[in-house]
Residue, then its C-alpha position, 0 to 999 in steps of 0.5 A: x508487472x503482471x498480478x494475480x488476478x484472484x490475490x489482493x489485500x485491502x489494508x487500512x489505517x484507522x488510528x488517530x482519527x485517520x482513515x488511510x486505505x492502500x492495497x496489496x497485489x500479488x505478483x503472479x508466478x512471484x513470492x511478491x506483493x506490491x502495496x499502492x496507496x489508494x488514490x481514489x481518497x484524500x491524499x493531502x497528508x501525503x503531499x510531501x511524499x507523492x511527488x517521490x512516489x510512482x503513481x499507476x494507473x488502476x492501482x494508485x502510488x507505488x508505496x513498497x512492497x514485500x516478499x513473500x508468498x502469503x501476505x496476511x492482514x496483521x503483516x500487510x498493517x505493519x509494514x504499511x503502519x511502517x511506512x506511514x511513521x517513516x513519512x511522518x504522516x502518523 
């Protein structure tokens, strides 16, 4: 994967007295963008998850993506809000 180097989000979780942040790049020449959990924060609440997810280095786990060309913030928080329900982290 090659991204975009002028194309990313920052998406962050701040219900429930929780603080979780991940980030988005964008795939360069695609309509795609790939979300990683940031690793530089305290991921114990994912210790149940981590171990299924791809950790890279410089970007953090793996933790879906999405198709499209312009990801907005609103979309970015849904489907990451999503994934945290999916997990059972929220």
């Amino acid at each position: 994967m090659i991204f975009d180097s002028k194309q990313h989000l920052h998406i962050g979780y701040y219900e429930n007295d929780l603080d979780i942040e991940a980030i988005a790049y964008k795939i360069k020449s695609e309509d795609k963008w790939i979300v990683f959990l940031d690793s530089e924060q305290d991921l114990n609440m994912f210790k149940d998850t981590l171990n299924q997810l791809e950790l890279y280095e410089n970007y953090g786990y793996k933790i879906f993506s999405v198709e499209v060309d312009d990801l907005s913030y609103e979309y970015g928080l849904e489907k990451f809000t999503e994934w945290l329900k999916v997990n059972k982290v929220v």
